[in-house]
Structures are given as C-alpha cells and as structure tokens.
MARTI-683733 format. One record per residue (C-alpha): x, y, z; residue in three letters. Coordinates in steps of 0.2 Angstrom, whole numbers, plus 5000, padded with zeros to 4 digits. Example, Ala and Ser with C-alpha at 12.3 -4.5 7.8 and 13.67 -1.06 7.14 Angstrom:
BEGIN
506249785039ala;506849955036ser;
***
This chain:
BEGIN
500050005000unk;500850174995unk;500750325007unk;499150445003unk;499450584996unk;499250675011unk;499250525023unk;499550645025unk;500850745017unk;500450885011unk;499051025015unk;497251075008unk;497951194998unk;498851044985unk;497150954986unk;496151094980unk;497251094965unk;497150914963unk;499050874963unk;499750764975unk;501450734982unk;501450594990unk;500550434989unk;498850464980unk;498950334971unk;498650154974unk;500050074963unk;501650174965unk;502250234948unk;503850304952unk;505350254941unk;507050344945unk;508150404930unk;509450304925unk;511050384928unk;512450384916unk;514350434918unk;514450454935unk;515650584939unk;517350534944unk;517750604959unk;517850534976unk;517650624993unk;519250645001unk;519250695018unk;517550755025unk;517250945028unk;517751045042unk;515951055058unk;515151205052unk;513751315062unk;511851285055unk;511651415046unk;513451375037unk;513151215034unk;511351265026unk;512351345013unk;513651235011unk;512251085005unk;511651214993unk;513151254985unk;513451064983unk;511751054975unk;512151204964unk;513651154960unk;513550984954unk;513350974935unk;511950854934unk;511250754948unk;510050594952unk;509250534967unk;507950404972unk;507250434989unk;506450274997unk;504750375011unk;504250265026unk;502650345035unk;502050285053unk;500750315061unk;499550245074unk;498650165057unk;500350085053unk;501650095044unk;501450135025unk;502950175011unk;503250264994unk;504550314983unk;504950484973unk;506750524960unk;507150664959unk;508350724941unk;509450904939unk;510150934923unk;511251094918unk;510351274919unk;508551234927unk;508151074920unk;507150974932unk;506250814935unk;505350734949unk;504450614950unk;503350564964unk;501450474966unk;501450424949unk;501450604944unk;503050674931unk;503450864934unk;504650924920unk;505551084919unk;506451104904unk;506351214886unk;505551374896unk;503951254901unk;503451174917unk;502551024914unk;501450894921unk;500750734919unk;500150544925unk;501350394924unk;499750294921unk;499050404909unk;500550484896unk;499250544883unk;498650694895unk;499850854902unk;499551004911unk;500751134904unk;501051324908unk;502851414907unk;504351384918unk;504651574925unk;506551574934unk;506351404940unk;505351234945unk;505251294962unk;504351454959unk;503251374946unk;502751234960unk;502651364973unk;501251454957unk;500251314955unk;500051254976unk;499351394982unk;501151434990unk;501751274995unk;503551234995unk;503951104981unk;504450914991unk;506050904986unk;507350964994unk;508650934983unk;507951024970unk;507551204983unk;509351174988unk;509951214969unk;508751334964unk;507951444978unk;508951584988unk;510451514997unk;510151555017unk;508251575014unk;506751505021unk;506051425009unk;507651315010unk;507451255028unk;505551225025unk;506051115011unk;506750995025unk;504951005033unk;504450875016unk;502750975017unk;502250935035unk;503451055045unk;503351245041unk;504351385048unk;505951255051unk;507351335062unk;508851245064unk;509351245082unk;511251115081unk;512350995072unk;513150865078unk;514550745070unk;514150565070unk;514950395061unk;514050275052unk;514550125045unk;516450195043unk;515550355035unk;515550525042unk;513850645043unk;513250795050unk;511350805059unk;510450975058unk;508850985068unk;507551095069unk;506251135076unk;504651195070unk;502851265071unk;501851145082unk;503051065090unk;503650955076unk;505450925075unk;506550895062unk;508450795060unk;509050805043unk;510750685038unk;512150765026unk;513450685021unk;514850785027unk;516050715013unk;515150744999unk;513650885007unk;512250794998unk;510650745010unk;510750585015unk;509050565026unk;507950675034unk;506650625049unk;505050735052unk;504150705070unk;502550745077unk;501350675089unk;500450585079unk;501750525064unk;503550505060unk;504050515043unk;505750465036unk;506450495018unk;507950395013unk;509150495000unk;510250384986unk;511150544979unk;512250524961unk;513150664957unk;513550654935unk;514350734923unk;512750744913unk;510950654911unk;510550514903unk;509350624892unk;508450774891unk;507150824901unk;506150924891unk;504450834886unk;503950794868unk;502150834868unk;501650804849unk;500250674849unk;499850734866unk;498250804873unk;498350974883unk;497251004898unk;496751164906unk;497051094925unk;497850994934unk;496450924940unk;495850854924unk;497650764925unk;496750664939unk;494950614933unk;494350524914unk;493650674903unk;492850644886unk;493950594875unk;495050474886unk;495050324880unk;494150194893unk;495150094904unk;494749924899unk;494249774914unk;493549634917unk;492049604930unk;491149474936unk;489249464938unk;488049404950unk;487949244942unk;489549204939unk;489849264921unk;491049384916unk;490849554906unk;492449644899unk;492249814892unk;493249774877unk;492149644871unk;491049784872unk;491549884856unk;490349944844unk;489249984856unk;488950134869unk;489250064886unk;488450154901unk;489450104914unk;488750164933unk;489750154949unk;488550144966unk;488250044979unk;486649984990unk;486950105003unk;486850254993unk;485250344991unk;485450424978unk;486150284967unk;484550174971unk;483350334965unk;484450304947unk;484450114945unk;482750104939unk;482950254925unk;484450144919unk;483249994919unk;482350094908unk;483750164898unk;484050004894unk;482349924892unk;482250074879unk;483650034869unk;483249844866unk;481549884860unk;482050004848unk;483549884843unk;485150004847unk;486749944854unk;486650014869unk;487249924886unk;487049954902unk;488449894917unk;487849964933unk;489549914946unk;489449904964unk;490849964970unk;491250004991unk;489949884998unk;490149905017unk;490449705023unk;492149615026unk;491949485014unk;491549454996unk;490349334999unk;489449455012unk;489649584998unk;488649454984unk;487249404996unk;486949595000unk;486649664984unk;485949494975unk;484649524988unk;484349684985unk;484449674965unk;483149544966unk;482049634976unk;482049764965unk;481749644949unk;483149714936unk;483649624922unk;485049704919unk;486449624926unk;487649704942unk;489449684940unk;490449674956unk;491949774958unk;492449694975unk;494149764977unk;493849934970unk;494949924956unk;494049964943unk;493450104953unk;495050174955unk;495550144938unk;493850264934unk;494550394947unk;492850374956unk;492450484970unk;490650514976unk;489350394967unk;488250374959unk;489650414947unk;489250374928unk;490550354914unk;489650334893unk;490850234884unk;490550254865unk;490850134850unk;492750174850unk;492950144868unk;493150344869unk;492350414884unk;490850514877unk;490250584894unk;490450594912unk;489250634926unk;489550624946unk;487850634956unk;485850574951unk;485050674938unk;483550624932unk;483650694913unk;485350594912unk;484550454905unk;483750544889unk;485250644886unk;486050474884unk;484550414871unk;485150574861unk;486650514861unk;486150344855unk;485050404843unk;486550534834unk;487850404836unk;486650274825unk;485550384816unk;484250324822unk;482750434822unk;481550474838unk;
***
C-alpha cells in the first residue's frame, strides 16, 4: 500500500488543486532516471563541523554545483494506522532542467515550460511556462506550498532562505529553524545531523553527508506520525537524456485536475468484471456499442433513485434495437467479505426485479481505475471505447440525454 497523498503529506491547499505529492495513488508509479557517467570524483576527507546556518549553505552550493544529479528517495510513513511506504526520483540537469517524479505524477522543467502529467495515463499534460525556476512554478500552482523535494529547493531557491529550511519539513513541517549539528559515524562514513524545530511542536533531524554535502535522510516527527525519507544521491557529469517533454500526439488540459479524473475523449480503461451469476463482462468485448457504465452501491440513496431509469434506459434501447448496454457496478459495499458483499446486493437486486445484470467490483479496482469519488458516478463509453460523457451525482434527465446520444451516434430517428 503506498502512502496517501496526504496520509498525509501535504495540505488542503495541494488538494484543491488536485495534485498530490505523495501517495495518492494506489499502485506506486515512480521510476528513478537512469544515471549515466557517474562523475569521477571521490570524497576525500569530509568537511570541516560548520554552524547551522553554514552548513545550510554549504548543502546548497553542493546542489548547485554539481553538474547533473539523480536521486531515488525510498518514504516510510508511521502512524498509529501503521506503517505505509512510497518512493519519489528526483533528476537536475544543467541550467533549470528538472524532474521529479513522485505518486505516479512526472513534473518536468525544461525548454522554458513546466509540465505535468500521470505515469498511468502519458496521453494527458498540464502545461504552463517555467518562469525562473521549477520551484517558483510549484510554489504558482500549490497555492504557495513549497515544492517536496529538497534537493531540488537546495539548487534553485535563495541560498540561506526560508524556503530552503522548509524544504526539510517534506510538506508537514513549516517555519523549520535549525537549532544544532552534531557529528556522527556510520557504517565507517561520516555525517552531519541538523535539527530543527518547528511550528507545532514538530521536530526535524535531517542527515548530510559531510563528505560529499548531499542529503542523505531526513526524519519529520510529530505526535501523531513520523515520517522518514531515505536519500540515494548520484552526482553526474550529465543526464541520461533530456528532460524536456515531447508533447506531439499529446492532449493538453486546462487543469491539473483533469490530469486526475477520465474526461471525454479518454480512452476507457478496459476490465474485466464478474456478475452476480458468475459470468463475466469485459468492456472490450463491448465495442461497437455505447456502454453506460454506473458505479453505486446499495447504501447510497441516491444511486437506488437512478437504477430503475437505467432499467429503463435499457429496456428502451432493446426495444428500439440500438446497441446500447448498460453495466451498473457495485463498488464499496460496506461487509468484510466477498461473499457477504454478493448476498447483499443479489438480495437487493432481486428485490427490485432488474434484468440488467450488476457487476461486482469487490476490490475497487475498477473504481480506482475510473477515478471514482462520490457515486452514483456514471461513465458513457462509445463505440470506439472513447469516453463520450461523464456525470457524478443522480440526475433524472441523464437518461434521455444518453437516448440522444444513442440516437445521433446510430442515426436512428426518435
């Protein structure tokens, strides 16, 4: 299980503009760059104990510095709800080319253009222009927030400034003051811990290698969580490749948030569900026709008022001879087991006397895979597998907008 986006790790602000940081995402999509031609040189001795505020600076000049730079950073969140992890890479190339990579999200700086898209869904980006850096173009689009990435603040923003203590807060500490360093030894290995401290008695112990300057781990505590990141710095003489993105054949959205959900013109992640009875329905074996695919669930009202105008959507079609079918798909039934989960809604779906058949989306997959949120949530899937419609929420007149649909997709007349 991957951390939640803000399992928490970042704030309302990040939500509101729909892009996580950490951990929204079920499946963690992260991949690290691969580094080529590491640079040749070897720490020698490490560097002489500086003060706090000293050594603050001398982590960013070894950040600015460095000609090109990886770094895969392994996160470990824990909590009294347990213990949950995530990864995130991080890539600097010359000038402000930047990369990171976390919660299956890609952020690229690079050719004067900040841009954004999904692991899990390359044919979408969000795109707006660079400004100085990827820092200030984060900060432009998160309602302030400091980018999660500390490496990457530590070459770009103001050496000595705030924003570059904060960026050791990994978005759950803010107004970080560093307070001491102490030398330790590890492993035959010298480093340097700064801590800090910071607004609601949350306290921060970052490691920095004291050979090389690089951040090696930091640790964020508070009542209620700790939260660790684990640093695998690579210092290069260059990148593997560019980091600007190639967006021809691409599709542009207007939001981030439309990074996040299916619009129209997405093409329909395909699935395969089983029924009540024990068959099988694959959306893909579906083609031709226009799909009506509604997520819900027995203990939402609102879904049970728009089961019976489906029924009748679909009674309509057959009668009239249209391909049209429609998959209601239970999804978030509240009962521990799969079987507990059949029995309740076979109950229920016999009560009511539908003949169109239920799918069972036990594990929420396929939910997740749809970007469902509230329910009844209702996806139309047209002949080419393209998403023709989306709606979130019962509306009575959904149904006969759909007949439109059906009737201009077919030519078919009233």
């Amino acid at each position: 299980m991957t951390i939640r986006m803000c399992v928490r790790l970042c704030s309302a602000a990040i939500l509101a503009v729909g892009l996580p940081l950490v951990g929204c995402t079920d499946e963690a999509q992260s991949s690290a760059p691969v580094a080529v031609q590491v640079s040749a040189e070897k720490p020698g001795q490490p560097g002489p104990l500086l003060p706090p505020a000293e050594l603050l600076q001398a982590v960013a000049r070894a950040y600015r510095e460095a000609p090109a730079l990886t770094d895969e950073i392994q996160l470990q969140l824990t909590s009294q709800r347990g213990s949950m992890e995530d990864t995130a890479a991080v890539a600097l190339g010359p000038g402000t080319e930047a990369e990171l990579q976390i919660d299956g999200y890609i952020m690229s700086a690079a050719g004067g253009q900040f841009t954004i898209q999904r692991a899990d869904n390359p044919g979408k980006y969000y795109q707006r222009g660079l400004g100085d850096n990827i820092v200030g173009a984060y900060k432009a689009i998160s309602n302030g927030m400091v980018i999660p990435a500390p490496q990457v603040v530590m070459r770009y923003a103001e050496p000595g400034s705030q924003v570059t203590r904060d960026a050791f807060g990994l978005s759950r500490a803010t107004n970080l003051s560093p307070t001491a360093v102490n030398r330790t030894q590890r492993d035959g290995h010298t480093y340097d811990e700064i801590d800090f401290t910071a607004d609601g008695g949350v306290t921060v112990k970052a490691r920095v290698d004291a050979h090389t300057r690089f951040i090696d781990r930091i640790e964020v505590k508070s009542p209620a969580m700790t939260l660790t990141a684990t640093m695998k710095p690579r210092k290069l003489d260059r990148l593997p490749r560019s980091l600007e993105v190639d967006v021809a054949g691409m599709r542009r959205v207007q939001s981030i948030a439309q990074l996040n959900q299916l619009i129209k013109g997405d093409m329909a992640p395909d699935f395969t569900l089983p029924t009540l009875d024990g068959e099988t329905v694959t959306l893909s074996d579906q083609k031709g026709a226009i799909v009506v695919l509604d997520f819900w669930a027995t203990w939402c009202g609102p879904c049970k008022m728009g089961l019976p105008k489906l029924q009748e959507l679909q009674k309509w079609a057959d009668e009239v001879n249209l391909p049209l079918r429609v998959l209601p798909i239970d999804m978030g039934e509240r009962k521990p087991t799969n079987d507990e989960k059949h029995r309740l809604v076979s109950t229920f779906w016999k009560g009511q006397g539908f003949t169109m058949p239920t799918l069972m989306d036990y594990d929420n997959k396929v939910a997740r895979a749809y970007r469902v949120g509230p329910i009844p949530h209702t996806v139309v899937v047209g002949p080419d597998g393209l998403i023709h419609d989306v709606s979130v929420g019962f509306n009575p007149a959904h149904a006969e907008h759909i007949k439109e649909m059906a009737r201009k997709t077919f030519r078919e007349g009233a």
